[in-house]
C-alpha positions in Angstrom: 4.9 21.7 24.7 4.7 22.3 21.1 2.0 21.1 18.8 3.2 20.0 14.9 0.3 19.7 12.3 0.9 17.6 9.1 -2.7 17.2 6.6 -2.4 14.3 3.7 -3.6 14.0 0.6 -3.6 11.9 -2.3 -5.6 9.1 0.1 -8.1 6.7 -1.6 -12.1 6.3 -0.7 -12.8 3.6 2.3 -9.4 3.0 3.2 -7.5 2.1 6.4 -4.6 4.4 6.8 -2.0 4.1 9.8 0.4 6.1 11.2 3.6 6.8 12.9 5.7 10.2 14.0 8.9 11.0 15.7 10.4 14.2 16.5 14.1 15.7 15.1 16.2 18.1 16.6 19.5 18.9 15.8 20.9 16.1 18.2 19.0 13.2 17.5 15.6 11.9 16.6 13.2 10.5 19.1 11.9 6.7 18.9 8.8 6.7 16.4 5.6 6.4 18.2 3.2 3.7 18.6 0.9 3.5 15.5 -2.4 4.9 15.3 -5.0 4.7 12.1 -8.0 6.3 11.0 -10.0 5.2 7.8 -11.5 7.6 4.8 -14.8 8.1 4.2 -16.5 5.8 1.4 -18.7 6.6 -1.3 -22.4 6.3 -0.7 -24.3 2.8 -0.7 -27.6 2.9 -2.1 -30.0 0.5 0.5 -33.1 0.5 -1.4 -35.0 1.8 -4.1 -38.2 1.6 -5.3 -40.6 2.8 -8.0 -45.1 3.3 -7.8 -46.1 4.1 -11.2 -49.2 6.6 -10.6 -51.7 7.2 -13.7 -52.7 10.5 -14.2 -55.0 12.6 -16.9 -53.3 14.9 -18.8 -55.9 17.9 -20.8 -55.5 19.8 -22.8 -55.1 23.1 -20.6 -57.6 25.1 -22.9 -61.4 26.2 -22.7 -62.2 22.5 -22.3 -60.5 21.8 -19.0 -62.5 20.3 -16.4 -61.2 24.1 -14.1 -63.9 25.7 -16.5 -66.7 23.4 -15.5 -67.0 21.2 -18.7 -67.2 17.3 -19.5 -64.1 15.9 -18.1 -64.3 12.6 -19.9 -64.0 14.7 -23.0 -61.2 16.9 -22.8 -58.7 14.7 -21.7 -55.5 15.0 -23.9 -54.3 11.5 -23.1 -53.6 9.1 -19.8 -50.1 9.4 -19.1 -47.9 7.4 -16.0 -45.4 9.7 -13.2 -43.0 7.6 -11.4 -42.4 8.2 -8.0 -39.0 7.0 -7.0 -37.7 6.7 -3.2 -34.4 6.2 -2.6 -32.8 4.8 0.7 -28.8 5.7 1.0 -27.3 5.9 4.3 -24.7 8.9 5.0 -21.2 7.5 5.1 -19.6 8.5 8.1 -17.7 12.2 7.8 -19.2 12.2 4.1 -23.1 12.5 4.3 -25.2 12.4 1.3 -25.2 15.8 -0.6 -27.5 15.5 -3.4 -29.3 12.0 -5.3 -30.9 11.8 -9.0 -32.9 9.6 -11.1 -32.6 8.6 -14.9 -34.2 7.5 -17.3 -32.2 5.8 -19.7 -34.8 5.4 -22.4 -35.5 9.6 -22.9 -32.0 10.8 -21.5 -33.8 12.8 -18.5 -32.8 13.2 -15.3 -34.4 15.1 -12.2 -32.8 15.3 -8.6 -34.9 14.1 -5.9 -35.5 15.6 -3.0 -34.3 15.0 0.7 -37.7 13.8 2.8 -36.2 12.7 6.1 -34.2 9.5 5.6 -35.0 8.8 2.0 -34.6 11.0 -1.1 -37.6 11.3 -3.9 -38.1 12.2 -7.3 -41.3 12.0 -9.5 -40.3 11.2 -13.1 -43.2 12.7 -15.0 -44.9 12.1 -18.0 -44.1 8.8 -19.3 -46.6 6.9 -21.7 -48.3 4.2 -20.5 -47.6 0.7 -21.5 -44.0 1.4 -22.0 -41.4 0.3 -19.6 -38.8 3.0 -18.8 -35.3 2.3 -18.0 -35.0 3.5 -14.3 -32.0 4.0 -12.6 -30.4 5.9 -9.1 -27.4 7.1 -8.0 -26.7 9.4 -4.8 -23.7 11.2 -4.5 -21.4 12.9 -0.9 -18.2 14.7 -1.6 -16.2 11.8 -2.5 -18.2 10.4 -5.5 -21.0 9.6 -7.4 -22.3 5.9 -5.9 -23.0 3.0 -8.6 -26.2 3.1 -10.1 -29.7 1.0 -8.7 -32.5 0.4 -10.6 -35.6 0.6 -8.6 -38.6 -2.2 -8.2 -41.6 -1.2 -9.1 -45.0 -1.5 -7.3 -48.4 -1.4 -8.6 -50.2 1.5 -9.9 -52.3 3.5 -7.5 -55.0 3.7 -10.1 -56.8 2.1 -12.8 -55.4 -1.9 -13.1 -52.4 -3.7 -14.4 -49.1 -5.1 -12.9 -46.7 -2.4 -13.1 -43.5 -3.5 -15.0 -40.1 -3.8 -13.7 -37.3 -1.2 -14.3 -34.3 -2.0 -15.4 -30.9 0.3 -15.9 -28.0 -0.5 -18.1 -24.8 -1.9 -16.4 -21.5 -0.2 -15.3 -21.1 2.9 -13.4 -23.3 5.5 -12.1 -23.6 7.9 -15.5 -24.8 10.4 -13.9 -24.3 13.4 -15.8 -25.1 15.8 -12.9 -21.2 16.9 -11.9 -20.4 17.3 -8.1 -20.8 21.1 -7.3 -17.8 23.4 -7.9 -18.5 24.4 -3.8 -17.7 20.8 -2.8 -14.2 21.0 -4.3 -12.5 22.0 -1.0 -13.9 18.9 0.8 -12.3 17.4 -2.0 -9.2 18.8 -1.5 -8.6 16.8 1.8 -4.9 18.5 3.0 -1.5 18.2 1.6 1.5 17.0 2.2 3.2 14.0 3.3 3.6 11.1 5.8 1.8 7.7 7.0 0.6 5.0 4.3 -2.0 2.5 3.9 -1.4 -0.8 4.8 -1.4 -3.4 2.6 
């Protein structure tokens, strides 16, 4: 028995494909076959995503940090706030989640978290307190970059004060981070021809 191969591209994110095949020789065709389907892998889904605001001290790193013994409540250069930001996405199924960053839309800067288990993390450092920065997620597999999710903040774990909540700016994931080069041939999902998606 011989065994035929046919990969097909051009197929869109989270879509039901089906599919039918005959054979051809150079007497006739066979009947098509009974239909069989298979769906694409989606885009990742961010679950949940949430934001502590920490206060921390910042000094001034000279001969008047507290390492060298002296006054602490005098060298300080400043209170400043980190953000630590979790990040629940589930891995799509065939397409796990690769890689998940955080932006603040009020200073333009964006760090990728880390993988800790099942969530992802990211401390945004450095932000001054009082102010109420513009938060946002997005996680990315090697179909796409997900929509953007602004966390919910919780309370600091220091000092007092109702944290604020974050918000992020609407419409699409503006991530600026592009999907690696080395995911291109995942991207690249066969070629050729045959089957559809149903409409």
């Amino acid at each position: 028995e011989g065994r035929w191969d046919q990969l097909v591209d051009g197929l869109a994110p989270a879509t039901e494909y089906f599919f039918r095949v005959r054979a051809q020789n150079a007497v006739d065709g066979s009947k098509w076959s009974l239909e069989v389907s298979c769906s694409t892998p989606s885009t990742p889904v961010i679950a949940k995503c949430e934001a502590e605001r920490k206060r921390v001290q910042r000094w001034d790193g000279g001969n008047n940090s507290p390492q060298n013994g002296n006054d602490q409540s005098t060298n300080s250069a400043g209170e400043g706030e980190d953000y630590i930001v979790t990040v629940t996405v589930p891995d799509p199924p065939g397409a796990p989640v690769l890689m998940c960053s955080v932006t603040d839309h009020n200073s333009g800067r964006t760090i990728l978290a880390s993988r800790l288990g099942q969530v992802w993390q990211a401390r945004m450092p450095h932000c001054r307190p009082g102010t109420q920065p513009s938060l946002a997620a997005t996680a990315a597999n090697a179909i796409a970059w997900s929509a953007a999710e602004a966390p919910h903040s919780t309370p600091p774990s220091s000092g007092s004060g109702a944290a604020p909540r974050s918000s992020v700016r609407s419409g699409g994931s503006g991530n600026p981070f592009p999907l690696a080069s080395a995911l291109s041939p995942l991207l690249e999902a066969g070629a050729g021809n045959g089957g559809g998606k149903r409409p």
